[in-house]
C-alpha positions in Angstrom: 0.0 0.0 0.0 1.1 3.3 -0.5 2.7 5.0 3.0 1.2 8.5 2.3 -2.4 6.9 1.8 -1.7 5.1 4.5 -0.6 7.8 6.9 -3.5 9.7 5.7 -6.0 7.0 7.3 -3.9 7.6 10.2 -3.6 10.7 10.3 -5.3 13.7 8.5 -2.1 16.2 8.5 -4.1 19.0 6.1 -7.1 19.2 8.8 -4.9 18.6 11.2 -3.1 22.3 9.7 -6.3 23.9 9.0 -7.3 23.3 12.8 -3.9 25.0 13.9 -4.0 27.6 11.3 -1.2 26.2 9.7 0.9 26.7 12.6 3.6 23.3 12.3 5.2 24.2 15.5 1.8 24.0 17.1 1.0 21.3 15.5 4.2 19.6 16.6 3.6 20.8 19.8 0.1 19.2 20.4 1.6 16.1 18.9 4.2 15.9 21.8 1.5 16.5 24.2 -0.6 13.5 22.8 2.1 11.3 22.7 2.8 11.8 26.0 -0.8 11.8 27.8 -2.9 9.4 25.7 -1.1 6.3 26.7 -2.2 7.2 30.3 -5.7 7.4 29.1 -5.0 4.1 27.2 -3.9 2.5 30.3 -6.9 4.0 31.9 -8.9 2.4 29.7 -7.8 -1.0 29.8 -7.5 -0.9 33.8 -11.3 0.1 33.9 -12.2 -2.9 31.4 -10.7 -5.0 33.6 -12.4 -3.8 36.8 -15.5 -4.0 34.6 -15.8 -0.6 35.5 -18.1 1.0 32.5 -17.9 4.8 33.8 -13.8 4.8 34.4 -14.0 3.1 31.0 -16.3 6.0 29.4 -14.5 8.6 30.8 -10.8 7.1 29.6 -12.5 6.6 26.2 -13.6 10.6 26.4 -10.6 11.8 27.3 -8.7 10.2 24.9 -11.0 10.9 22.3 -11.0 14.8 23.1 -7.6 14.6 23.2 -7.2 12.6 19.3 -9.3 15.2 18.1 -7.3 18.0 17.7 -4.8 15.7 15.8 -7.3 14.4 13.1 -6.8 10.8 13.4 -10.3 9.1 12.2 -9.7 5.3 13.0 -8.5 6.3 16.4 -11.4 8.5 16.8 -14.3 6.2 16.3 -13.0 3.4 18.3 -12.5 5.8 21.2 -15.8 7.0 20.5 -16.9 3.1 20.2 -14.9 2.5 23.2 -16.8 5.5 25.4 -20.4 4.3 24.3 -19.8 0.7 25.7 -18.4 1.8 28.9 -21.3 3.9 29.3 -23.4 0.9 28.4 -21.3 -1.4 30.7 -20.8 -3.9 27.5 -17.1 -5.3 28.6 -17.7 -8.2 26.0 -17.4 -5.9 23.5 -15.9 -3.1 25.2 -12.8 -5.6 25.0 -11.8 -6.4 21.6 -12.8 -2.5 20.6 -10.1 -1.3 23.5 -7.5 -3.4 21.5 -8.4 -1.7 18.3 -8.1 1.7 20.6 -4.6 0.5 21.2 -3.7 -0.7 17.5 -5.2 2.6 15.9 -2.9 4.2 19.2 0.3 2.8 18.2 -0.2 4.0 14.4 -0.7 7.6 15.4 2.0 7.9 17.8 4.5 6.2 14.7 2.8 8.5 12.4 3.3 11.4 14.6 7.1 10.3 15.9 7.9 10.3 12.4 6.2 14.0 11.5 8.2 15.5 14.3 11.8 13.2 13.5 11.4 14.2 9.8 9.8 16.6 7.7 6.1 17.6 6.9 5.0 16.9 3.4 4.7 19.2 1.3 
């Protein structure tokens, strides 16, 4: 598959811009921040699932999702979102194999955005 298709199901980097104003540092800034916090809210996440605890899970599942937003990343986004509206509805069957897509759709951002602030943006 092509990588810049692919980054772009990752990652939207040109709404990502727009949202910032075009402002890379920013951009690069929030970035940092994300990839330091969300795998807190991940770990959140899972430790709730495993307490079967459906509004630590929803609220995990917000933050992260509030948090993705900023950075355009659409896969990441609708698990979270998925993730939030099971905890709410206390369905841990589910809730379980969605919070290890959370985590999958995780780890391709934060390579996506290690790789935006190691190298270059596209032009």
């Amino acid at each position: 598959m092509d990588k810049t298709m692919d980054r772009t199901m990752v990652l939207n980097l040109s709404e990502a811009l727009n949202r910032v104003d075009g402002d890379q540092d920013l951009f690069l800034t929030l970035a940092r921040m994300f990839l330091e916090e969300s795998p807190k809210e991940a770990l959140a996440a899972r430790a709730a699932l495993e307490r079967q605890d459906g509004a630590g899970l929803a609220a995990a599942a917000h933050k992260l999702k509030g948090s993705v937003l900023e950075l355009c990343a659409p896969r990441l986004f609708e698990s979270a979102k998925r993730l939030e509206e099971l905890g709410r509805q206390g369905t841990f069957a589910e809730a379980s194999s969605v919070c290890s897509d959370v985590e999958t759709h995780l780890a391709e951002v934060h390579a996506a955005l290690r790789e935006l602030i190691t190298g270059e943006f596209p032009s």
